[in-house]
C-alpha positions in Angstrom: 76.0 91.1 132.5 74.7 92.7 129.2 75.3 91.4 126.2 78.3 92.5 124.3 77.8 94.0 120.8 80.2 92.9 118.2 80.6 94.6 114.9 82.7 92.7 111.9 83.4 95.4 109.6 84.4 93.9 106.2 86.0 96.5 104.2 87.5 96.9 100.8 91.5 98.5 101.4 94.2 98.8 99.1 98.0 97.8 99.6 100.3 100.7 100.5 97.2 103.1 101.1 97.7 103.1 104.6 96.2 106.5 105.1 93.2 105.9 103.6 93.1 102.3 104.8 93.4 103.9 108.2 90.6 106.7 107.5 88.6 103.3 105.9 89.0 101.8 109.8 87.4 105.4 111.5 84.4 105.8 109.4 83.7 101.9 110.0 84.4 102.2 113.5 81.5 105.1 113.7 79.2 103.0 111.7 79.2 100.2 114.1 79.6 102.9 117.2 76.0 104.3 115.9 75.0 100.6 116.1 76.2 100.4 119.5 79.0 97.7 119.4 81.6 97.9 121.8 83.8 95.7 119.7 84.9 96.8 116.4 86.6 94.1 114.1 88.2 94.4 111.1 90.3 92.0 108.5 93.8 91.0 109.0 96.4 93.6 107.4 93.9 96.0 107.4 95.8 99.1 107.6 98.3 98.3 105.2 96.1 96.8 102.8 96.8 92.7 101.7 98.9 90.9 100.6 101.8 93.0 101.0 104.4 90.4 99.4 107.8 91.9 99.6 106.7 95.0 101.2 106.8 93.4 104.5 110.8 93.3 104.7 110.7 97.7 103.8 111.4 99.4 107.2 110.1 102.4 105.6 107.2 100.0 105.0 106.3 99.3 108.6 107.4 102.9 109.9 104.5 103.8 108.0 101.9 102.0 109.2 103.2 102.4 112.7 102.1 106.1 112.4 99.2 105.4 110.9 98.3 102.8 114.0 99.4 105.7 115.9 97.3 108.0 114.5 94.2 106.0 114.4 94.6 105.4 117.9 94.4 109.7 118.5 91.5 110.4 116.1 89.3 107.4 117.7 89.1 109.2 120.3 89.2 112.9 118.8 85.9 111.6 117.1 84.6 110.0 120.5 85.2 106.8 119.3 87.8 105.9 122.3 85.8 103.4 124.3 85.3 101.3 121.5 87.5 98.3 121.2 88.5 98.2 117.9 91.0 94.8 116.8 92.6 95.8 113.2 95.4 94.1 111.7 98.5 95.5 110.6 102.3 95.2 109.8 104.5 94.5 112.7 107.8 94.1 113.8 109.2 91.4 116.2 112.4 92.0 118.8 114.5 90.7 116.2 113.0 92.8 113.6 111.5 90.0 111.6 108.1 91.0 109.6 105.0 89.7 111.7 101.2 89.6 110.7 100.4 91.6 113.7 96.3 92.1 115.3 96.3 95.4 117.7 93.3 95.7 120.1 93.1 99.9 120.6 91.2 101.1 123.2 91.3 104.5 124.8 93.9 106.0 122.8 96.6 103.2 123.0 97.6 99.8 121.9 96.2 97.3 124.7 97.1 94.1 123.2 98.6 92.7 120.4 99.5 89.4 118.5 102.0 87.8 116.1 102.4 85.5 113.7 104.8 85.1 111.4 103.5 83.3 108.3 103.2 86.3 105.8 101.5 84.2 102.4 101.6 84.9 99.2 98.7 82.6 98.4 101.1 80.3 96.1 104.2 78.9 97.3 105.7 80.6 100.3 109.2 81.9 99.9 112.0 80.3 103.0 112.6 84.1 103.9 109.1 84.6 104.5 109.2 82.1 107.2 110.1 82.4 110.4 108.9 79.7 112.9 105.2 80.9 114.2 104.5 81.8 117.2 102.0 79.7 119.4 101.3 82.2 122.1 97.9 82.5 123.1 96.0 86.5 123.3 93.0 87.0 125.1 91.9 90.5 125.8 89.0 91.4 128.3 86.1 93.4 127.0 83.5 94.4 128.9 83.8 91.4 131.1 84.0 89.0 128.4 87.3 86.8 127.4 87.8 87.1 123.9 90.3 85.4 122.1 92.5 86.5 118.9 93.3 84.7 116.3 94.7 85.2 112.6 93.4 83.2 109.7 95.4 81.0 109.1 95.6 79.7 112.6 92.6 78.1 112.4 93.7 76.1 110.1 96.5 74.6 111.7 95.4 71.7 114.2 97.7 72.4 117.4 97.8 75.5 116.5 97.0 78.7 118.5 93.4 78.1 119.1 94.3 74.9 121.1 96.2 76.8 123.6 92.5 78.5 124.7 91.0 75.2 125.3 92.1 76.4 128.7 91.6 80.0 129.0 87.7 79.5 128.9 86.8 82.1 126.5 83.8 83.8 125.8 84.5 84.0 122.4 87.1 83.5 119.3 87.6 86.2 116.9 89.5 85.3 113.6 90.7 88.4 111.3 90.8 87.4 107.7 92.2 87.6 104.7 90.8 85.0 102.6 90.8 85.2 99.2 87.9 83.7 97.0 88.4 80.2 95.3 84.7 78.4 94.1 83.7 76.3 96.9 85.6 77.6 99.7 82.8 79.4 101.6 81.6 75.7 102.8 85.3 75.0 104.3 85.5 78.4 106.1 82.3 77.5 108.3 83.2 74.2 108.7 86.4 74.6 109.7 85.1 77.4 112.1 82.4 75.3 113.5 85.5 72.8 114.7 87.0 75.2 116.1 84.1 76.5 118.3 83.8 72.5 119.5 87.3 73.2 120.7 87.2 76.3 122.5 83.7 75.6 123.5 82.5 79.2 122.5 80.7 81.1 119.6 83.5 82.0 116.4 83.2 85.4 115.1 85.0 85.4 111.4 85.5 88.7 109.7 87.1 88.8 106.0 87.9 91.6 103.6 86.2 92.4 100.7 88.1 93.5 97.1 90.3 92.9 94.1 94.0 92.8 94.7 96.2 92.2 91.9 95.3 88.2 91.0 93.7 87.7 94.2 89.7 88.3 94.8 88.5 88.5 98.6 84.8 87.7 98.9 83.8 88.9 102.7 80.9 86.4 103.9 82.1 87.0 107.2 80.0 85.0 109.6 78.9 84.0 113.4 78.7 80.3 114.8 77.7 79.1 118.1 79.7 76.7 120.2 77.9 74.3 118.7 78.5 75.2 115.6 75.4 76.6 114.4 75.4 79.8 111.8 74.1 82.7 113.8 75.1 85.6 111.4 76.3 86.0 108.1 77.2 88.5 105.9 77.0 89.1 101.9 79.5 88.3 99.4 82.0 90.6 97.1 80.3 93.9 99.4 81.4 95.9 102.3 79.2 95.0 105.0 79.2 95.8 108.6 77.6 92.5 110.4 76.3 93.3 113.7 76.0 90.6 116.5 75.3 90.1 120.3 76.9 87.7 122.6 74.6 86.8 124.9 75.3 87.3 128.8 74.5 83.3 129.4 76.7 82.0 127.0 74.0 80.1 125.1 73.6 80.5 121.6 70.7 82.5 121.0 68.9 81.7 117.3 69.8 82.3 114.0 69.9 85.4 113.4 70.3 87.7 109.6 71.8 85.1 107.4 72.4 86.4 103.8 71.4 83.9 101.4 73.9 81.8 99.3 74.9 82.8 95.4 74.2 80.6 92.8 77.7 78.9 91.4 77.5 80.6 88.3 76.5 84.4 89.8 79.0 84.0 92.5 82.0 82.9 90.1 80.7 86.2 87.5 80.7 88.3 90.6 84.0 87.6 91.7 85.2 88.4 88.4 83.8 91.6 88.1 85.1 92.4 91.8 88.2 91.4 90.8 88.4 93.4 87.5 86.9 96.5 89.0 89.2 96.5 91.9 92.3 96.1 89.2 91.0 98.8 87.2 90.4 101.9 90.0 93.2 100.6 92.6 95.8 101.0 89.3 93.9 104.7 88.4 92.1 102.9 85.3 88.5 103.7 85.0 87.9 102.5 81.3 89.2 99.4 79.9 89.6 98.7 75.8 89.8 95.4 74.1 88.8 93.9 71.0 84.8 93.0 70.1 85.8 89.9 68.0 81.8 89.0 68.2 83.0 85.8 69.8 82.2 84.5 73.4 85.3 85.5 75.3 85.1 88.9 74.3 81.4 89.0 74.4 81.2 87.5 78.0 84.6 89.8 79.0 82.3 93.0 78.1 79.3 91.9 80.0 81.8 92.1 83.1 83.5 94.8 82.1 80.1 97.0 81.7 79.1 95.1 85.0 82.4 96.7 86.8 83.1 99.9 85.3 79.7 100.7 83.3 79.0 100.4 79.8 80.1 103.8 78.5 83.5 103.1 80.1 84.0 100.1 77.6 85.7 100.9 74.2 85.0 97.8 72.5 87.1 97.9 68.7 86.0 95.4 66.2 89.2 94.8 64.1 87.8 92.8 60.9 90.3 91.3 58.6 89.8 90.1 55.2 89.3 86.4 57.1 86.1 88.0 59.6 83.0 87.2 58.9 79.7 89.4 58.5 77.9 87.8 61.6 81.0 88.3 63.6 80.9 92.0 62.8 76.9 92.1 63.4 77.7 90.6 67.0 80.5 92.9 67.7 78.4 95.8 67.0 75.3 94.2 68.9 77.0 93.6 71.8 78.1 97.2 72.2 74.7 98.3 71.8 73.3 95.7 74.3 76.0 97.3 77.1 76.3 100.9 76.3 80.0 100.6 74.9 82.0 102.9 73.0 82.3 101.3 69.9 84.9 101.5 67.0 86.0 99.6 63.8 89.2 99.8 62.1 90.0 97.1 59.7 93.5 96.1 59.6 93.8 95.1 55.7 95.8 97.8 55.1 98.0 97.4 58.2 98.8 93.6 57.1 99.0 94.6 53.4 101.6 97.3 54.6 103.7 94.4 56.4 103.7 92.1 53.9 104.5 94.2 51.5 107.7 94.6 53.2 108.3 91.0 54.4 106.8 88.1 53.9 105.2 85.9 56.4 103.5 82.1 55.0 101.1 79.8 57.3 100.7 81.1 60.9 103.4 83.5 61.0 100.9 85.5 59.0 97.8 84.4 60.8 99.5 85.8 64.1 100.1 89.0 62.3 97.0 89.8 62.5 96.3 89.2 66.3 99.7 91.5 66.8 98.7 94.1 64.9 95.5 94.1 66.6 97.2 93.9 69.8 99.4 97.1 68.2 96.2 98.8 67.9 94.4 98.2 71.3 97.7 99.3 73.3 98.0 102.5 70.6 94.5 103.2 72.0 95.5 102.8 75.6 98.9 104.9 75.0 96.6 107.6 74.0 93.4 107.5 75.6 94.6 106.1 78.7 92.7 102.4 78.9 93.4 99.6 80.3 94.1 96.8 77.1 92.1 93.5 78.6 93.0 90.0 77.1 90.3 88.2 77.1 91.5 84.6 76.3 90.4 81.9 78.5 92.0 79.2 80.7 91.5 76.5 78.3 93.3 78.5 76.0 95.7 79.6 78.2 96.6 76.0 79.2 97.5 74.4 75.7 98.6 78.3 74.2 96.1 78.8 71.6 96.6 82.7 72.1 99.3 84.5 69.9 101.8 85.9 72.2 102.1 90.1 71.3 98.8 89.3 69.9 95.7 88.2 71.5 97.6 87.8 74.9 98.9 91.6 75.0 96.9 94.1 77.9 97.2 94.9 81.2 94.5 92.0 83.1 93.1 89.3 82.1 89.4 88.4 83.1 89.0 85.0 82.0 92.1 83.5 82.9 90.8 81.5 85.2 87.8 80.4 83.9 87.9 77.5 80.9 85.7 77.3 77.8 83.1 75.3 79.3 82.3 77.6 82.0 82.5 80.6 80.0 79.5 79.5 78.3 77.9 78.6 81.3 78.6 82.1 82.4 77.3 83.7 79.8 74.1 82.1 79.5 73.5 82.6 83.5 74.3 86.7 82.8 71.4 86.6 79.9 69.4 84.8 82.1 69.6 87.4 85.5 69.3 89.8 82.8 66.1 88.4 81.5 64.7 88.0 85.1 64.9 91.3 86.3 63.5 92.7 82.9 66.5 93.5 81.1 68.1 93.6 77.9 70.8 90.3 78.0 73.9 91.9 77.4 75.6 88.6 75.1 73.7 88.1 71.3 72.7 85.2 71.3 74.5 84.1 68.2 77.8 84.6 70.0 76.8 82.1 72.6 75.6 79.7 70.0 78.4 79.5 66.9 81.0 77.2 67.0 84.4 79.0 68.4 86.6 80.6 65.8 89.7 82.7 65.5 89.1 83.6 62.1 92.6 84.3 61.3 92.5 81.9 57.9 89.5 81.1 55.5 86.8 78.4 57.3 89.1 78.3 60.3 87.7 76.6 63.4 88.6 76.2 67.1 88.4 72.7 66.6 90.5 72.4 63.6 94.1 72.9 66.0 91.8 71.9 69.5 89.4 68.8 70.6 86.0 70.2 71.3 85.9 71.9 74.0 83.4 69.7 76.4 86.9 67.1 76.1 88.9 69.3 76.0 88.4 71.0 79.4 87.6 67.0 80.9 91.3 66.3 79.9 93.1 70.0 81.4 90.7 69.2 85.2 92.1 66.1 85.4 95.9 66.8 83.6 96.0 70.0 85.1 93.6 70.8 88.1 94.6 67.4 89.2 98.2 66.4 88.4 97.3 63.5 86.8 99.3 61.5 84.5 99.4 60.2 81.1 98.5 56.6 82.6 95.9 58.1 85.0 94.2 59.5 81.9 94.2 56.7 79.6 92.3 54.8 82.9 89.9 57.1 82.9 88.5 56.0 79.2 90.2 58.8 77.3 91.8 58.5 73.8 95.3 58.4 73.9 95.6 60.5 70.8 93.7 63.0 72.3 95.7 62.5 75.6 98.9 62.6 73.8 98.0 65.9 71.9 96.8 67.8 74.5 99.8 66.9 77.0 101.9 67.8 74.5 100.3 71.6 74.3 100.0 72.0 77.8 103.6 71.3 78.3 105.0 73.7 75.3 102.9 76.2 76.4 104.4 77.2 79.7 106.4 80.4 78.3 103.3 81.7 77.4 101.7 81.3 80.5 104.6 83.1 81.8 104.2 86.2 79.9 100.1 86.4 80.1 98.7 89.2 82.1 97.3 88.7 85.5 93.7 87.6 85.5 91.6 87.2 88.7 91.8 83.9 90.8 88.4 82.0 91.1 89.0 78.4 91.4 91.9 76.6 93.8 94.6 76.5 91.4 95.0 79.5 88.8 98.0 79.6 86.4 100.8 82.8 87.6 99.3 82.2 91.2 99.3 78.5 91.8 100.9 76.3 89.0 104.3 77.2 87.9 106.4 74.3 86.2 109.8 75.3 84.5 109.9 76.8 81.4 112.9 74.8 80.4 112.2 71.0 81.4 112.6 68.1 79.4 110.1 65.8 81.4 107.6 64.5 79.1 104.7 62.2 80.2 106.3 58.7 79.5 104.1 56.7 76.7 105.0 53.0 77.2 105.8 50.7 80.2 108.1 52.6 82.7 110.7 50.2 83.7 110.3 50.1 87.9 
């Protein structure tokens, strides 16, 4: 028996697009046909992009991407594609009519095999309706001779799950369809997890996952091979649509390693998954420019450096808004920074604007400090009304966790590209973007002098970051642990920290929720993003308690 050519075909799709996700799964199916695979696999909710959310429960929904399965099915083999076995994922419908996660196995023209599960996630917590009890029924298909069995991602996951059921069925191999989205650290957890499950079945584990911005949610591909004994065979790149070729031998042994794509650095493959998501938000939602403020600090420096990175320089209107408060060196960085990136670059000073307000009614303290972010919030959306941008905030999570952004200010736009990345690591970022600059003989795209000042709105005379904040290197120590790991006032204060400092920035974090609420949707890169993973009510009374609890 020959060995059987596989093809894992991770391709970028777009929810609702399920003609052109289906044209998407018929060019890919000819790439790997030239590269002579007999089977063709491609991510989980392929055809009608992922995740659908609520779409799943529109019958007009699932009609659709019946016909599209339908006509996928005739043009495979219209292009002579038919004796390919091509596995895609799609919508489905069960005999009650319940939504299901369905993987189809074409072949010749018609639907050969398929499998269900029921778990439709919305990568935060799942909604009751959306959950229907799963299915544990095994599929194995026959190709070429070989016993491969199907499975859907999150079935691997689950121990006594589907994948135990083919302890028995002896396959050849176990292919997972994916849709995985990116979180730091996860790649390690995928193969692992994958290399248990090859113990199990006692075969190699072929793991294909999309590629892609959707909404919040950034998929990184790195689909991969492992043998039974859960060596890497084959692996793919990140954030890129790849088609990973690979042969299952005819002796079931494992051969050797074969093309492994080498790992990303931390800090290159957070930045890349930022720009992946923001590009993917910008031309799935017909933006190809995007328009923000060029304060000359580091958000807004290290959110052009992605933006020029996603979209290109000359489709970033950077606007440096000074006010009577901005400094000269904050101008000279704004202006620098467009010229390192190519951007479309602007100034109108908003004296007048303010004067104008005031004039009318008068606003003391903060209420007239956030004037000025909402009137330059006023003036980035004007731009986008007319020019047809889309506005990015470009606060940061640390920020975004204790609400030092004004809300119709600083927070207004349509995405957010930092919202899940805190302080610290935006400066981390921004010096590992200078430096890949530097090493492949370019010009760094941050000034230097934005990386290296000390954080400031400049809303007030002299007025620091740390003035309302504790520095940031605390700061961000205090959200991991508060935050990232639900930790509590008395876990904190047995860490070492201050409780003033504990007390202070409890108190933000908890008064800042509404905010939160209302901040646009930023891309997802670590395991719990605000929007997407942590929501707490905006009306609660629980406070950390400060003194002995009585038990």
């Amino acid at each position: 028996m020959a060995p059987l050519r596989i093809a894992l075909a991770q391709v970028d799709t777009c929810v609702g697009d399920v003609a052109g996700n289906g044209a998407t799964v018929l060019e890919w199916t000819r790439k790997a046909v030239q590269e002579g695979a007999a089977l063709v696999a491609f991510p989980e909710m392929t055809l009608t992009g992922y995740p659908i959310e609520d779409l799943a429960l529109r019958d007009s929904f699932a009609r659709a991407a019946e016909r599209t399965l339908r006509r996928l099915a005739a043009d495979l083999v219209a292009e002579g594609l038919g004796e390919a076995v091509v596995v895609v994922g799609t919508l489905g419908r069960d005999e009650r009519g319940r939504a299901t996660n369905r993987a189809v196995v074409v072949h010749r023209g018609e639907v050969v095999a398929t499998y269900d599960k029921h778990h439709l996630p919305t990568y935060g917590v799942f909604d009751e309706f959306r959950i229907f009890s799963p299915g544990h029924e095994r599929c194995v298909v026959n190709v070429a001779g070989r016993r491969v069995g199907l499975v859907i991602c999150e079935d691997i996951w689950q121990d006594g799950g589907p994948v135990s059921l083919m302890d028995e069925a002896e396959v050849d191999l176990l292919l997972v369809l994916n849709g995985s989205p990116y979180e730091e650290g996860k790649g390690h957890v995928r193969s692992e997890l994958a290399a248990r499950r090859a113990g199990e079945v006692r075969a190699p584990v072929a793991y294909v996952n999309m590629v892609g911005g959707q909404d919040d949610l950034v998929f990184d591909g790195g689909s991969f091979v492992v043998g039974a004994d859960g060596t890497p065979l084959a692996g793919a790149p990140q954030f890129v649509e790849h088609l990973l070729v690979w042969d299952l031998p005819d002796d079931g042994v494992s051969p050797e390693p074969g093309l492994l794509a080498a790992p990303l650095d931390p800090d290159e493959e957070v930045y890349t998954a930022l720009v992946t998501g923001l590009r993917g938000y910008a031309h799935k939602n017909g933006f190809s420019s995007v328009v923000f403020g060029f304060s000359g600090g580091i958000d807004s420096a290290l959110a052009a450096a992605i933006a020029a990175d996603a979209l290109g320089g000359e489709n970033v209107v950077g606007v440096s808004m000074p006010s009577e408060h901005s400094s000269e060196h904050s101008r000279d960085d704004a202006k620098d920074l467009a010229e390192r990136i190519g951007a479309d670059y602007r100034v109108q000073p908003i004296a007048p604007m303010v004067d104008a307000f005031r004039a009318q009614m008068e606003l003391p303290g903060i209420a007239g400090e956030n004037l000025q972010a909402r009137v330059r919030g006023v003036i980035v959306m004007g731009l986008s009304n007319v020019e047809g941008h889309l506005v990015l905030a470009t606060g940061n999570k640390s920020e975004l966790a204790v609400g030092y952004s004004t809300i119709y200010g600083d927070s207004v736009g349509g995405f957010a590209p930092l919202k899940d990345v805190d302080k610290s690591r935006v400066w981390r970022l921004a010096r590992w973007r200078n430096q890949h600059a530097l090493d492949n003989g370019q010009i760094p795209p941050i000034p230097e002098s934005s990386i290296t000042k000390p954080p400031s709105a400049e809303l007030s005379p002299g007025q620091m970051d740390t003035d309302s904040l504790p520095p940031y290197e605390l700061l961000d120590e205090v959200l991991d642990a508060y935050v990232e790991h639900a930790e509590g006032r008395e876990e904190l204060l047995a860490r070492g920290f201050d409780a003033e400092v504990v007390d202070k920035v409890l108190a933000l974090v908890d008064r800042a929720e509404w905010k939160r609420r209302q901040y646009p949707p930023g891309p997802k890169v670590t395991a719990l993003a605000f929007g997407r993973d942590r929501r707490l009510p905006v009306t609660s009374r629980w406070r950390e308690p400060k003194g002995p609890v009585d038990e």
